[in-house]
C-alpha atoms as one frame of an Amber mdcrd trajectory, in Angstrom:
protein
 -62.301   6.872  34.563 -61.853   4.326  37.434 -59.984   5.523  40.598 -59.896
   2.644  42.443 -61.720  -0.295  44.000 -64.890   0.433  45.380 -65.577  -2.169
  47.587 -65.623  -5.908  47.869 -68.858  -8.389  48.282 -68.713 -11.943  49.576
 -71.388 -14.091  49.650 -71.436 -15.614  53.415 -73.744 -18.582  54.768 -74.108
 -17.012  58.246 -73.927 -13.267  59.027 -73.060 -13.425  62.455 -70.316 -16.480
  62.057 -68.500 -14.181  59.547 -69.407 -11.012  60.686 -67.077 -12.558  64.081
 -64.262 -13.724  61.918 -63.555 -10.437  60.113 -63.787  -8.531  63.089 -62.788
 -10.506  65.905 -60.142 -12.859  64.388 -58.909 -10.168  61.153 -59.927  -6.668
  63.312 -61.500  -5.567  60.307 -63.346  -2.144  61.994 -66.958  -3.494  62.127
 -69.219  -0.527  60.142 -72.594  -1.735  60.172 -74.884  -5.311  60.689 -78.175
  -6.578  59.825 -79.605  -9.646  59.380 -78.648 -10.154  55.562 -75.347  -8.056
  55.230 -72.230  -6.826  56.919 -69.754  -4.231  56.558 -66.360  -3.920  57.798
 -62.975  -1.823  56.928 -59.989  -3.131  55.430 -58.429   0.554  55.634 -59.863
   2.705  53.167 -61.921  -0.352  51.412 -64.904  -1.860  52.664 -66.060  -5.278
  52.567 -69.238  -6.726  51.955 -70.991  -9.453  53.848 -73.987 -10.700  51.851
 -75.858 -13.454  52.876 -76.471 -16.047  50.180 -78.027 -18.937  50.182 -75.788
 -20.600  47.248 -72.354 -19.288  49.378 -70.251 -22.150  48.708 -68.672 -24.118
  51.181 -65.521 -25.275  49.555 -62.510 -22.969  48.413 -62.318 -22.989  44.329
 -59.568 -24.774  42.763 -58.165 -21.659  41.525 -55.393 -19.302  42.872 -58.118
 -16.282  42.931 -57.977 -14.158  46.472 -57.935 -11.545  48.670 -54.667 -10.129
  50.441 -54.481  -8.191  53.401 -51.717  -6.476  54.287 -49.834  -6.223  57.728
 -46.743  -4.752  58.810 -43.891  -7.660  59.742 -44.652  -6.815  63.627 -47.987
  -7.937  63.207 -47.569 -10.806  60.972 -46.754 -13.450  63.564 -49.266 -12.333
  65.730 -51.966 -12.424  63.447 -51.237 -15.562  61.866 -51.120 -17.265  65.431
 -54.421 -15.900  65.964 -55.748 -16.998  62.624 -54.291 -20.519  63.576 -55.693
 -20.237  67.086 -59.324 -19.747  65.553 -58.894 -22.699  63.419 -58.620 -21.144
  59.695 -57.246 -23.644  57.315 -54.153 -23.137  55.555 -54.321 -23.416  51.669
 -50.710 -22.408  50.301 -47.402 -22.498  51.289 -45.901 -19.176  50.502 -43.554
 -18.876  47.336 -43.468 -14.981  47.130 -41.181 -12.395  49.110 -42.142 -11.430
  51.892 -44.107 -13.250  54.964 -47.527 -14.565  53.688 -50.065 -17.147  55.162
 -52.987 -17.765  52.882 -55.730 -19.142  54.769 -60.224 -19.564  54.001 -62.919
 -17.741  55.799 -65.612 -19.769  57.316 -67.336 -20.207  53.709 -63.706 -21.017
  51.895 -62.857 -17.461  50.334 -59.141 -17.239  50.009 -57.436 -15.138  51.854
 -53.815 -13.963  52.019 -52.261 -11.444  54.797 -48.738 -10.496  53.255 -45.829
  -7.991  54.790 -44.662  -6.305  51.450 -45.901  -3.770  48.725 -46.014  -3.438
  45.336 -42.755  -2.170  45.101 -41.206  -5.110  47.016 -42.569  -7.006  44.672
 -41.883  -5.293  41.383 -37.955  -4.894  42.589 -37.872  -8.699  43.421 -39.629
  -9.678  39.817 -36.953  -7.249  38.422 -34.463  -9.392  40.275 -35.656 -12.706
  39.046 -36.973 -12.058  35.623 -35.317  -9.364  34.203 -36.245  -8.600  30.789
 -38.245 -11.736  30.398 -41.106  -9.590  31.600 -42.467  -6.367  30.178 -42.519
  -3.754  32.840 -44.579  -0.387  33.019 -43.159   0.740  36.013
C-alpha cells in the first residue's frame, strides 16, 4: 500500500547553480551535496538534485508542476525574493488563494500557493457543485 510520496528527483544542469536556488532563494533546508546530486527539505519531503546531462532548458508546454506551500505572511516576501533573483513568471494565477508560479534555473515549474486542500475542495464545491463527483 502507498503512504505517501517518497521523494522528488529533478534533473539539474549545474549542481551548485540549483543547489543555491532551492536553498538560498526557496530555504529549502540543504541535507546533503556532491558533485552529481543534491538534497534538500520541502518539510517532510525531500527533493532530489540529479545532475543530467539531457536537463532541459526550456519549461514544457504543459501545466505539470510542483507547489510549495507558504503561509499568507510569507507569500509576499517570498515571491519578492523569487522576483529579486530573477525567476521567470509562467502563469497568472486563476485558483483561490495567493499563487505565483515561477521556473527553476533549468525551467521546472514551480508554484508556491497559501491554501490547502480543503480551501480548495470548499471553493470547487462552491463553483461546481454537483457537476463534479466528490469523494470527500
Amino acid at each position: 500500500m502507498i503512504t505517501g510520496i517518497n521523494h522528488i528527483t529533478l534533473s539539474v544542469r549545474d549542481i551548485p547553480e540549483s543547489f543555491a536556488f532551492y536553498t538560498d532563494v526557496l530555504g529549502l533546508k540543504p541535507v546533503q551535496k556532491s558533485p552529481s546530486s543534491a538534497y534538500v527539505l520541502a518539510g517532510p519531503a525531500w527533493i532530489a538534485l540529479t545532475l543530467d546531462s539531457h536537463a532541459r532548458t526550456e519549461p514544457l508546454p504543459e501545466y505539470t508542476h510542483i507547489a510549495f506551500s507558504v503561509s499568507q505572511d510569507d507569500f509576499a516576501p517570498m515571491k519578492a525574493r523569487l522576483e529579486a533573483a530573477g525567476a521567470r513568471k509562467w502563469q497568472e494565477n486563476r485558483t483561490e488563494g495567493d499563487s505565483y508560479y515561477f521556473l527553476d534555473p533549468n525551467g521546472h515549474k514551480l508554484e508556491i500557493h497559501t491554501t490547502d486542500l480543503q480551501t480548495r475542495i470548499a471553493d470547487g464545491k462552491r463553483i461546481w457543485g454537483d457537476q463534479v463527483q466528490w469523494f470527500v
